[in-house]
TITORGU-760502 format. One record per residue: x, y, z of N, C-alpha, C in turn. Coordinates in steps of 0.05 Angstrom, whole numbers, plus 5000, padded with zeros to 4 digits. Example, Ala and Ser with C-alpha at 12.3 -4.5 7.8 and 13.67 -1.06 7.14 Angstrom:
BEGIN
{n_px=5264&n_py=4886&n_pz=5156&ca_px=5246&ca_py=4910&ca_pz=5156&c_px=5264&c_py=4934&c_pz=5156};
{n_px=5257&n_py=4955&n_pz=5142&ca_px=5273&ca_py=4979&ca_pz=5143&c_px=5258&c_py=5001&c_pz=5157};
END
This chain:
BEGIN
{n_px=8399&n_py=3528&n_pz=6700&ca_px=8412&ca_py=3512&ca_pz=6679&c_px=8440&c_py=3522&c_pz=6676};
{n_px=8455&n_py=3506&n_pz=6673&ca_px=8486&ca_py=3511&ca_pz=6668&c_px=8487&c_py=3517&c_pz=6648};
{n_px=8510&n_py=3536&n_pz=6641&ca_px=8517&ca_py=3542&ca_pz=6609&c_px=8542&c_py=3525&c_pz=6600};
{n_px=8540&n_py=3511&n_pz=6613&ca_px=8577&ca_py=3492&ca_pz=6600&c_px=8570&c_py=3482&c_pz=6573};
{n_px=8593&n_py=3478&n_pz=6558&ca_px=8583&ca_py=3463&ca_pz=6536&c_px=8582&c_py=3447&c_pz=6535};
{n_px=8566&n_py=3437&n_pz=6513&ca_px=8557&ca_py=3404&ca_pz=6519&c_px=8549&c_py=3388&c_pz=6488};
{n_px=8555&n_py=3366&n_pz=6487&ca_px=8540&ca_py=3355&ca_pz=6465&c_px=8560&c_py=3374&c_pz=6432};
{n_px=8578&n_py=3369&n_pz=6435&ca_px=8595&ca_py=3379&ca_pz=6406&c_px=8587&c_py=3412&c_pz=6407};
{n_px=8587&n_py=3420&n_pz=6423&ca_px=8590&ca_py=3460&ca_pz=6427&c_px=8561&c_py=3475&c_pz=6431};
{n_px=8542&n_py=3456&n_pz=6425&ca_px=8520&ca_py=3463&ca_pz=6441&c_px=8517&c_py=3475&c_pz=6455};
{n_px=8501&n_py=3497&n_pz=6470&ca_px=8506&ca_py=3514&ca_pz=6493&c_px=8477&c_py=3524&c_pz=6500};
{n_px=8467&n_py=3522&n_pz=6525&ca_px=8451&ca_py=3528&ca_pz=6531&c_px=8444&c_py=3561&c_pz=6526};
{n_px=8463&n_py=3576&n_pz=6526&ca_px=8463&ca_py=3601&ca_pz=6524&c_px=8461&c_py=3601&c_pz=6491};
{n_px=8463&n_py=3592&n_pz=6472&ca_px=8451&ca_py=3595&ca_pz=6449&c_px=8423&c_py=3591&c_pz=6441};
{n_px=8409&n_py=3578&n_pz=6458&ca_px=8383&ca_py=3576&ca_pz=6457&c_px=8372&c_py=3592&c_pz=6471};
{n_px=8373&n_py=3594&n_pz=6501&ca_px=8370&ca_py=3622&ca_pz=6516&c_px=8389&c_py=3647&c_pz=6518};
{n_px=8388&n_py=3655&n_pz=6487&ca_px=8411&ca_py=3685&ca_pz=6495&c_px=8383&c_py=3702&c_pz=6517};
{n_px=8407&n_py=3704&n_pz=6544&ca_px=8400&ca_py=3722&ca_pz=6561&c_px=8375&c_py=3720&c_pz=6569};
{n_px=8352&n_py=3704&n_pz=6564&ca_px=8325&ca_py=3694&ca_pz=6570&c_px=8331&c_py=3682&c_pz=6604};
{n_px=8322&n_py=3699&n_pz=6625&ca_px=8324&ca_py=3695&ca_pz=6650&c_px=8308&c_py=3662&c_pz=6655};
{n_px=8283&n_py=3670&n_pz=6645&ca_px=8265&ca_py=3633&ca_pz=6651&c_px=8253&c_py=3623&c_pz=6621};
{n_px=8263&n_py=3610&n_pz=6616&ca_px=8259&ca_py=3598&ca_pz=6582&c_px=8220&c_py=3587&c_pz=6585};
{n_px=8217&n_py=3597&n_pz=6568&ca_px=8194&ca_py=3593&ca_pz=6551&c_px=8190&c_py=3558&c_pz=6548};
{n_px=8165&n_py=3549&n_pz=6546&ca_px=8167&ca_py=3525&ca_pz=6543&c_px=8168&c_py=3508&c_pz=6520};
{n_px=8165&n_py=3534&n_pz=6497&ca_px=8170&ca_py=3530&ca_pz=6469&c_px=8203&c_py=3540&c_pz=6468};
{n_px=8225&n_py=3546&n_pz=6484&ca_px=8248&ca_py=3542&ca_pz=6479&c_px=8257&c_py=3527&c_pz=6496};
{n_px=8247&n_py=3508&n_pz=6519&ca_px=8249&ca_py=3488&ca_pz=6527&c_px=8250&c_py=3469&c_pz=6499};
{n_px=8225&n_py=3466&n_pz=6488&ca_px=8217&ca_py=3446&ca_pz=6463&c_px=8240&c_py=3441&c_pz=6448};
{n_px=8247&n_py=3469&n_pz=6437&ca_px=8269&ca_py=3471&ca_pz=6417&c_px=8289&c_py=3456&c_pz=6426};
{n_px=8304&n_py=3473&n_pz=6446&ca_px=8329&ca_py=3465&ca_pz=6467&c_px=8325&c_py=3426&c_pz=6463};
{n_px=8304&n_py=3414&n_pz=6471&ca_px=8302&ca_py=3387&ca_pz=6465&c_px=8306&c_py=3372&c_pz=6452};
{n_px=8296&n_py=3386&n_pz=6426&ca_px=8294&ca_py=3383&ca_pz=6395&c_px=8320&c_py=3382&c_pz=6386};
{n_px=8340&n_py=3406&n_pz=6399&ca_px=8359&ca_py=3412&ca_pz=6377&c_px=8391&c_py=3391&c_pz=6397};
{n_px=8382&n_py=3380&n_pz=6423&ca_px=8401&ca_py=3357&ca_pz=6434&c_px=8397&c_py=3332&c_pz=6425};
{n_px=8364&n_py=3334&n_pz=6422&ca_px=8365&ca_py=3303&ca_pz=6403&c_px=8377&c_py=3305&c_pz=6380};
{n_px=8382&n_py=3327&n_pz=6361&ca_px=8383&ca_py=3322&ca_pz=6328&c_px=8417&c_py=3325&c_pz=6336};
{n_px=8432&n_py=3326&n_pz=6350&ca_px=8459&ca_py=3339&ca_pz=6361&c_px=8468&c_py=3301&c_pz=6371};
{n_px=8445&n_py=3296&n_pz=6389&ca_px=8454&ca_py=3261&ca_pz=6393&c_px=8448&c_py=3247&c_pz=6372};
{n_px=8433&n_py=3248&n_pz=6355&ca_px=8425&ca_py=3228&ca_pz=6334&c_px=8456&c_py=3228&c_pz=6316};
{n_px=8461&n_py=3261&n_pz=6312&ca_px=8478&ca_py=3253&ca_pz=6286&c_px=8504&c_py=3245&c_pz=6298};
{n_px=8518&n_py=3247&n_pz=6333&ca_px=8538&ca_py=3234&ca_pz=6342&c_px=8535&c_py=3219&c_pz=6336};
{n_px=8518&n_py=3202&n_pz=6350&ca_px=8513&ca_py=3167&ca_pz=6352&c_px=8516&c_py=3155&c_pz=6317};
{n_px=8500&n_py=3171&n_pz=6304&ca_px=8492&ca_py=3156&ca_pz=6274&c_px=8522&c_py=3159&c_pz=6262};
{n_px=8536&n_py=3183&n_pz=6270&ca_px=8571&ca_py=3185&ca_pz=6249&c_px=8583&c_py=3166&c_pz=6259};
{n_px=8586&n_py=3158&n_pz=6290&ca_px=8606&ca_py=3136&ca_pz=6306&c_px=8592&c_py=3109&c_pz=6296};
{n_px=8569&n_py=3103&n_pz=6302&ca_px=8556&ca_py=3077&ca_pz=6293&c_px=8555&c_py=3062&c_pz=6262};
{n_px=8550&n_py=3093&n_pz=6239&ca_px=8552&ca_py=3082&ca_pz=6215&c_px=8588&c_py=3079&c_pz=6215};
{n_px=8601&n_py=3098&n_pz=6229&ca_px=8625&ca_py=3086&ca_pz=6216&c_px=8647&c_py=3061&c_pz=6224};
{n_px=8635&n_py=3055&n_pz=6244&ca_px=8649&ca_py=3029&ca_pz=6263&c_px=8630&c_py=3009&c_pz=6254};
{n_px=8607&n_py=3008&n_pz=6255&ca_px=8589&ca_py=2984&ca_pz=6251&c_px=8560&c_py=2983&c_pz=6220};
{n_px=8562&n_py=3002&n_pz=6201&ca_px=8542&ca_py=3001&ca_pz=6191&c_px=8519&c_py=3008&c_pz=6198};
{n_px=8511&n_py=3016&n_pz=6219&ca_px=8482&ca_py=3020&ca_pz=6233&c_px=8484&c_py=3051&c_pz=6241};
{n_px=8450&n_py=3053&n_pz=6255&ca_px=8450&ca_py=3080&ca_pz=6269&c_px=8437&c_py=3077&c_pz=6279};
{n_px=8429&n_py=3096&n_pz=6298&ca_px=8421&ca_py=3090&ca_pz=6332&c_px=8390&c_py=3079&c_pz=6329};
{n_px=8375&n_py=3077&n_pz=6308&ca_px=8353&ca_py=3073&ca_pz=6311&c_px=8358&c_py=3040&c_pz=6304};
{n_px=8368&n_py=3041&n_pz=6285&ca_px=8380&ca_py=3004&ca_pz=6268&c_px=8382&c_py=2987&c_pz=6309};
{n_px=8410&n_py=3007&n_pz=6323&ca_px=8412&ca_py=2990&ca_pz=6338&c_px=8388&c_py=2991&c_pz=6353};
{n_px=8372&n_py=3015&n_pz=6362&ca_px=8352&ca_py=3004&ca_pz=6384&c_px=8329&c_py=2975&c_pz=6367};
{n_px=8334&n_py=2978&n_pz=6341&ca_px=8315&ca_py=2956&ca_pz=6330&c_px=8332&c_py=2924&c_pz=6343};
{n_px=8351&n_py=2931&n_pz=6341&ca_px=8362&ca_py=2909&ca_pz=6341&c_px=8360&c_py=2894&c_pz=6369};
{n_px=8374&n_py=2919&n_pz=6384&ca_px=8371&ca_py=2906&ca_pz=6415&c_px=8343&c_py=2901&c_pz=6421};
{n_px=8321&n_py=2910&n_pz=6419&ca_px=8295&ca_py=2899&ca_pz=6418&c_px=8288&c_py=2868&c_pz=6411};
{n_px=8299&n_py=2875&n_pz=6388&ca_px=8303&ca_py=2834&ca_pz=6382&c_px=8324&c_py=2815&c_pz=6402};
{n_px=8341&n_py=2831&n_pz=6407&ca_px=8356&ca_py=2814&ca_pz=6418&c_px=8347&c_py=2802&c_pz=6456};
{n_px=8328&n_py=2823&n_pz=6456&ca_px=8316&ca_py=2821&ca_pz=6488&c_px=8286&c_py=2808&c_pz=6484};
{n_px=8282&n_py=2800&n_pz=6463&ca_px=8258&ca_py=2792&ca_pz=6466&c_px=8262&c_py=2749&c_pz=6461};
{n_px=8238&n_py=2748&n_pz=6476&ca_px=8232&ca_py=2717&ca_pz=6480&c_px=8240&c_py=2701&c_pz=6452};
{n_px=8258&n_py=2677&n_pz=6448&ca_px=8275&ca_py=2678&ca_pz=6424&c_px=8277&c_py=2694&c_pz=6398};
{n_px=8292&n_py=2723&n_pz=6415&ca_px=8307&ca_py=2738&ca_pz=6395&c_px=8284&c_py=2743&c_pz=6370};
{n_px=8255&n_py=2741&n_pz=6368&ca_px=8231&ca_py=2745&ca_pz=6351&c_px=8213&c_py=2761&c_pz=6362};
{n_px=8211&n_py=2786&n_pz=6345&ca_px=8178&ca_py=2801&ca_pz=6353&c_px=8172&c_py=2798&c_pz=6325};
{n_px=8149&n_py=2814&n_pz=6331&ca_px=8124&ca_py=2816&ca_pz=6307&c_px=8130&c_py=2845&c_pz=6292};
{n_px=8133&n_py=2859&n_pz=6275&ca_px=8151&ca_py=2889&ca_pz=6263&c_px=8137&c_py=2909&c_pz=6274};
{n_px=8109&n_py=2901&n_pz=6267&ca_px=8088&ca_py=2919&ca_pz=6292&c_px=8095&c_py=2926&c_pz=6308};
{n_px=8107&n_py=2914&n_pz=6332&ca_px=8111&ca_py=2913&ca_pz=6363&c_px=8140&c_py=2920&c_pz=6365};
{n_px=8152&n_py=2921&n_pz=6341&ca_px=8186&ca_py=2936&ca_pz=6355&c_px=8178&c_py=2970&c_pz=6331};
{n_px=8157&n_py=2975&n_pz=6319&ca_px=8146&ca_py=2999&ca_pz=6314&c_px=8138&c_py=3016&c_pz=6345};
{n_px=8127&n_py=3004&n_pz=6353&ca_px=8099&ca_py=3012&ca_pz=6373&c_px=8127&c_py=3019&c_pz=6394};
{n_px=8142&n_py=2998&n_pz=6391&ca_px=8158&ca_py=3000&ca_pz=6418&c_px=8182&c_py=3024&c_pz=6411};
{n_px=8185&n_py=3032&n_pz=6392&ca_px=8209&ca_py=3047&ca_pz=6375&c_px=8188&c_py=3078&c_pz=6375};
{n_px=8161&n_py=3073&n_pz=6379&ca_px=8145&ca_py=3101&ca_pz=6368&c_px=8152&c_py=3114&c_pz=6341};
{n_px=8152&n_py=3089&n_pz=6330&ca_px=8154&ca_py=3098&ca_pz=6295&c_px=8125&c_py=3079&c_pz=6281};
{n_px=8116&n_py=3092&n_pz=6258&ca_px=8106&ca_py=3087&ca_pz=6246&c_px=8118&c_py=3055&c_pz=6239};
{n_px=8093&n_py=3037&n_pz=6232&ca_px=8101&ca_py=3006&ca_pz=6214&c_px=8107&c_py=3010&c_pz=6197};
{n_px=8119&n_py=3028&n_pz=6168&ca_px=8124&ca_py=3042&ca_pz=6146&c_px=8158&c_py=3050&c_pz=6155};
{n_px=8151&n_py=3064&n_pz=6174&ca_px=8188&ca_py=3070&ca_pz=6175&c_px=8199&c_py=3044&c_pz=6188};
{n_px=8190&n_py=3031&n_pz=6204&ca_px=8192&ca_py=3007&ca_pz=6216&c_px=8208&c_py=2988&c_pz=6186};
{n_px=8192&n_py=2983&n_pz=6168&ca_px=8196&ca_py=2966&ca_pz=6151&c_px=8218&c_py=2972&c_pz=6133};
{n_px=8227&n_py=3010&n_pz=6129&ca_px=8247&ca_py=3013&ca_pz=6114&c_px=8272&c_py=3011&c_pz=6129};
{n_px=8266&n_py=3017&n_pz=6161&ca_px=8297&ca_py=3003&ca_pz=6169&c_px=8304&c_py=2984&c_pz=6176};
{n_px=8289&n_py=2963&n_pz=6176&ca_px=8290&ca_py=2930&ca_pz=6179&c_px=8301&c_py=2921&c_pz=6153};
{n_px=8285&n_py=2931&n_pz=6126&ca_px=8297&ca_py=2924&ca_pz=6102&c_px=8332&c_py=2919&c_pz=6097};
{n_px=8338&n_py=2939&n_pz=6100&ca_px=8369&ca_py=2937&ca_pz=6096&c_px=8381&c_py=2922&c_pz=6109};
{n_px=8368&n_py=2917&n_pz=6146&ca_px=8381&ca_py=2903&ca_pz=6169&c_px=8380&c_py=2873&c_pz=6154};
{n_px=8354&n_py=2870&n_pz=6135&ca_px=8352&ca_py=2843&ca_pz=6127&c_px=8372&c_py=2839&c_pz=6105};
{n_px=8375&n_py=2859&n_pz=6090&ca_px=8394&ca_py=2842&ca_pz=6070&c_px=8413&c_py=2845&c_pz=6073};
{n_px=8430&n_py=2862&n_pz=6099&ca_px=8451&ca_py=2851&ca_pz=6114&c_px=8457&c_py=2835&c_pz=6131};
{n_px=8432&n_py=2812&n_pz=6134&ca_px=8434&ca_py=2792&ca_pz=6143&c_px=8439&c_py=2803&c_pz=6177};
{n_px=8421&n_py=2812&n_pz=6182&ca_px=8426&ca_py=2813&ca_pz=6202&c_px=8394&c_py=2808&c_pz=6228};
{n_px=8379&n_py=2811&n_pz=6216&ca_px=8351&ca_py=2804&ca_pz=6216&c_px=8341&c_py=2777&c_pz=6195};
{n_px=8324&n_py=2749&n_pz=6201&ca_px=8307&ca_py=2748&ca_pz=6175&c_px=8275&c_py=2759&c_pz=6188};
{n_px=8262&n_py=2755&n_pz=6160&ca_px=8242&ca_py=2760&ca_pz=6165&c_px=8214&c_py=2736&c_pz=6156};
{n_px=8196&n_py=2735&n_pz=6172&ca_px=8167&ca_py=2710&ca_pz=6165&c_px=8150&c_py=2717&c_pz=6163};
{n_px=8135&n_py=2715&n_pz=6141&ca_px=8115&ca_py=2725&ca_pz=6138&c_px=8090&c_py=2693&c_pz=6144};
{n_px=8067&n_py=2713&n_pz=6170&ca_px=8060&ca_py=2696&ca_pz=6186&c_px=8031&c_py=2686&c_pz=6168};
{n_px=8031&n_py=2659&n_pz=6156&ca_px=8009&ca_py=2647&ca_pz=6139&c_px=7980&c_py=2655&c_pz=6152};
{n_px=7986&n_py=2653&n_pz=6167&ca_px=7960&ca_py=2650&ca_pz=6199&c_px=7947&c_py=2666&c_pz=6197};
{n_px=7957&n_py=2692&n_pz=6195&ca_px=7951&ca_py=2719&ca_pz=6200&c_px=7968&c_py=2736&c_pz=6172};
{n_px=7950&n_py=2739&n_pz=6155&ca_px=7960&ca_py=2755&ca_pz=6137&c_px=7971&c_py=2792&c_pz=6140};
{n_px=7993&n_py=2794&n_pz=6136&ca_px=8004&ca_py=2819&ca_pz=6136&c_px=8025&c_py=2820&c_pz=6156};
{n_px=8018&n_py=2799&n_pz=6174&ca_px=8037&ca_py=2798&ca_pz=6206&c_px=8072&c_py=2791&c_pz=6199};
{n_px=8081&n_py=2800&n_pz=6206&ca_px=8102&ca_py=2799&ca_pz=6195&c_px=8124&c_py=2797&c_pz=6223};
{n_px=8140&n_py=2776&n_pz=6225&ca_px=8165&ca_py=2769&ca_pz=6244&c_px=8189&c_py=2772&c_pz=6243};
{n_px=8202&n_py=2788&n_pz=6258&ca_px=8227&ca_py=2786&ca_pz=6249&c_px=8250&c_py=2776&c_pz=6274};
{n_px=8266&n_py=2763&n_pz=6268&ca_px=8288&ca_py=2746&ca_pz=6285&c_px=8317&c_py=2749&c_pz=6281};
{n_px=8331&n_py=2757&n_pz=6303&ca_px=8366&ca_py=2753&ca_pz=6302&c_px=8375&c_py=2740&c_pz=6290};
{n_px=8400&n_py=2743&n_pz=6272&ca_px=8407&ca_py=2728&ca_pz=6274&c_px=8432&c_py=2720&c_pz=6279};
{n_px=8453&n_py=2700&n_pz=6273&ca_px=8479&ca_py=2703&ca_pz=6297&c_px=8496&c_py=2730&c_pz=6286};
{n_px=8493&n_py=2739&n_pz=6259&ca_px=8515&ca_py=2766&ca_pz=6246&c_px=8497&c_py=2783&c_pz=6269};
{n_px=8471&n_py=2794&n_pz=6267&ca_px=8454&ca_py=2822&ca_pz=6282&c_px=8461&c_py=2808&c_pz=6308};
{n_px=8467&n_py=2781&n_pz=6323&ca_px=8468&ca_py=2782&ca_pz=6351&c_px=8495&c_py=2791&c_pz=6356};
{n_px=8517&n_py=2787&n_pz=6334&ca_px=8550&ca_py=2805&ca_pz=6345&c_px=8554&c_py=2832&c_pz=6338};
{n_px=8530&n_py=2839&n_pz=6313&ca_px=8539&ca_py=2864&ca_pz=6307&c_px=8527&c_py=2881&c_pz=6332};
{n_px=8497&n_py=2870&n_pz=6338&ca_px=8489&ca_py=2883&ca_pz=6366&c_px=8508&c_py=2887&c_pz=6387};
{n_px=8519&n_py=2858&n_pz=6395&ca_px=8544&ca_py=2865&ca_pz=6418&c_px=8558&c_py=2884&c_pz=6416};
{n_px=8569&n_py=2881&n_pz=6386&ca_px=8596&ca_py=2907&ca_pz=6390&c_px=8593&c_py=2926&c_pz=6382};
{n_px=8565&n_py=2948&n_pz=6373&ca_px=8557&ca_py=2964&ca_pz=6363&c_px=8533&c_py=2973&c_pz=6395};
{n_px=8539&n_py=2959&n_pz=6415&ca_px=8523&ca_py=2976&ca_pz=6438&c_px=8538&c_py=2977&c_pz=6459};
{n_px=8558&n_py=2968&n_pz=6449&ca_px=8593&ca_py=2965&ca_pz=6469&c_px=8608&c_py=3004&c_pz=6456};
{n_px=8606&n_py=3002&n_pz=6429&ca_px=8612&ca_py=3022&ca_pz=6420&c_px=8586&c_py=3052&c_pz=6434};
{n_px=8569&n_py=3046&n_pz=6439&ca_px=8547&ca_py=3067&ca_pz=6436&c_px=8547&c_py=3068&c_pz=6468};
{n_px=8549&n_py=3041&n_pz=6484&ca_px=8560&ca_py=3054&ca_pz=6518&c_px=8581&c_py=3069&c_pz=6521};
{n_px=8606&n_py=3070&n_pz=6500&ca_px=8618&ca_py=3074&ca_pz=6508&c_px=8626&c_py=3113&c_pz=6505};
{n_px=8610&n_py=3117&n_pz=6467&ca_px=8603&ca_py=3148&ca_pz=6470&c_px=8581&c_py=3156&c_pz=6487};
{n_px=8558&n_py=3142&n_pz=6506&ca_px=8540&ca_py=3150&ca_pz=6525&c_px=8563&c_py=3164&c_pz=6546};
{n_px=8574&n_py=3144&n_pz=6554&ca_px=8593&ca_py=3151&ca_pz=6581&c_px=8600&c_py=3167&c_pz=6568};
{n_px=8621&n_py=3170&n_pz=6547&ca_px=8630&ca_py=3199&ca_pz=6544&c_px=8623&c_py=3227&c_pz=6548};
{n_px=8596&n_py=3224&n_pz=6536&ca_px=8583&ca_py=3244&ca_pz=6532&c_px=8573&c_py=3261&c_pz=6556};
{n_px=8564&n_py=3239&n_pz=6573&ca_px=8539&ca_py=3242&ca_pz=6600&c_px=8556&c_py=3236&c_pz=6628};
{n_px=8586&n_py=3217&n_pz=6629&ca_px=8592&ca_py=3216&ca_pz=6651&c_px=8613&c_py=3239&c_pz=6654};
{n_px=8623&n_py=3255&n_pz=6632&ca_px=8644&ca_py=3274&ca_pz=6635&c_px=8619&c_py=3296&c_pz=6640};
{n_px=8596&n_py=3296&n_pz=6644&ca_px=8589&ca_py=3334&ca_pz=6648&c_px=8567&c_py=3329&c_pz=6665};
{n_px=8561&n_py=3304&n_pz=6674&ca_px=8542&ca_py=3305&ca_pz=6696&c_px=8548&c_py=3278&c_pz=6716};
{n_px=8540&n_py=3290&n_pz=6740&ca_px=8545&ca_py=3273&ca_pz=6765&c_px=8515&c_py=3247&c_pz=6761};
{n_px=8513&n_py=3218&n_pz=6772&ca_px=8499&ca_py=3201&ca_pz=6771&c_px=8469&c_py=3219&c_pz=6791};
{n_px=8474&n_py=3236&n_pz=6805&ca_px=8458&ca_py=3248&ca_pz=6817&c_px=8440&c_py=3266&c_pz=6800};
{n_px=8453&n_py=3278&n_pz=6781&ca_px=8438&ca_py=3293&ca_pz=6755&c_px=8425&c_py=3282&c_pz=6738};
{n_px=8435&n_py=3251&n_pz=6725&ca_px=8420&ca_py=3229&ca_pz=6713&c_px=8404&c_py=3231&c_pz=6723};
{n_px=8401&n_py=3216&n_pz=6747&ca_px=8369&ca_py=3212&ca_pz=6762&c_px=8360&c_py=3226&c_pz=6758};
{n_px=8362&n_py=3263&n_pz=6769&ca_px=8333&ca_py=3281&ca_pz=6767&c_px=8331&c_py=3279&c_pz=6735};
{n_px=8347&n_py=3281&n_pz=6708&ca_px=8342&ca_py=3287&ca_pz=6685&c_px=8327&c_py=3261&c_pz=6686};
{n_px=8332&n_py=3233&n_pz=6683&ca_px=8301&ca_py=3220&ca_pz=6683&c_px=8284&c_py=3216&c_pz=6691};
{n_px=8285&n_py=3226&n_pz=6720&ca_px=8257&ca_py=3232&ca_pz=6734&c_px=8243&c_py=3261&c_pz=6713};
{n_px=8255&n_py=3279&n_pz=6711&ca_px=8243&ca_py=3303&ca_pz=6699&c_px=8229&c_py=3290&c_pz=6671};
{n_px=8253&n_py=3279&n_pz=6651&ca_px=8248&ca_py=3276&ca_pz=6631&c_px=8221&c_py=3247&c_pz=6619};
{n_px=8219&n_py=3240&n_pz=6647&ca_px=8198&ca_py=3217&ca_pz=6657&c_px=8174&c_py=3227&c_pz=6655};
{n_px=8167&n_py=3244&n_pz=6665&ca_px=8134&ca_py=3261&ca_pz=6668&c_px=8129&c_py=3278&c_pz=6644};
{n_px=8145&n_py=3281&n_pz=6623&ca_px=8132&ca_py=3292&ca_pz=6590&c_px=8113&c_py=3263&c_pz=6585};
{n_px=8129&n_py=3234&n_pz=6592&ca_px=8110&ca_py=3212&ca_pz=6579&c_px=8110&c_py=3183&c_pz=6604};
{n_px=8103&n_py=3187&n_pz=6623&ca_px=8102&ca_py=3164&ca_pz=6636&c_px=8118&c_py=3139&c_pz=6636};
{n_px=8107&n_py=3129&n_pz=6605&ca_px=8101&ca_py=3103&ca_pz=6594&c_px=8127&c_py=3098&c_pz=6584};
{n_px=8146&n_py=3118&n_pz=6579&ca_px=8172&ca_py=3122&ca_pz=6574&c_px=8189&c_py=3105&c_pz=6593};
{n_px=8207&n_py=3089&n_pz=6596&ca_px=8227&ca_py=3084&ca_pz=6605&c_px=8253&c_py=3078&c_pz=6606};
{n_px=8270&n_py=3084&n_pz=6623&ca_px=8312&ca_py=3080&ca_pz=6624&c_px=8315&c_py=3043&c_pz=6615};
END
């Protein structure tokens, strides 16, 4: 593992001071503490250019890729690996920013739909235009496209079912 820094001063050598082969509970950590390091990039650049944060947008682009711009809240939970409970408190806001509506399905009581709409289909555009654009920053200045691959091949076999 390289010690360069990475990710706003992060350093691999802060997690492994001097630890020749890391532990797989400071692997864990090390994981833990790049996600909470990308969350709050993404969430400072995203809330402050667009209102949202990285989870708002992955809700969103979900809708926006799905068969007319509609899933069921369930199924962008399941697909997000969040609870239907947190599901519903970040959709909330998306809705009364007009950016989502939502149907509640007569048919099927509790089922609940939610759909793009044209404000969430531009704020999506230029809020994943903004979030390509800190990815590249982040990932094309410190690693070669050859390193991507093995990191998602590696980072592929913690969960299969996971995908780029």
């Amino acid at each position: 593992m390289r010690a360069a820094a990475w990710c706003d001063g992060v350093m691999a050598s802060d997690v492994f001071p001097s630890a020749p082969t890391p532990t797989p509970l400071a692997v864990v950590d090390l994981l833990a503490t790049v996600d909470a390091a990308l969350r709050q990039r993404f969430d400072d650049v995203l809330g402050s250019w667009h209102g949202v944060n990285r989870m708002d947008l992955r809700f969103l682009r979900l809708l926006g890729d799905a068969p007319g711009e509609r899933r069921p809240r369930a199924e962008l939970a399941a697909a997000l690996s969040v609870s239907p409970s947190v599901a519903a408190r970040r959709l909330g806001p998306m809705e009364r920013m007009g950016l989502v509506t939502r149907t509640e399905r007569e048919a099927e009581a509790g089922r609940v739909e939610l759909t793009l709409t044209d404000a969430g289909r531009e704020l999506t555009a230029n809020a994943e235009r903004t979030a390509r654009e800190l990815a590249a920053d982040l990932l094309e200045t410190r690693y070669t496209l050859e390193d991507l691959d093995t990191l998602v091949e590696l980072l592929g076999r913690l969960d299969p079912a996971l995908q780029v």
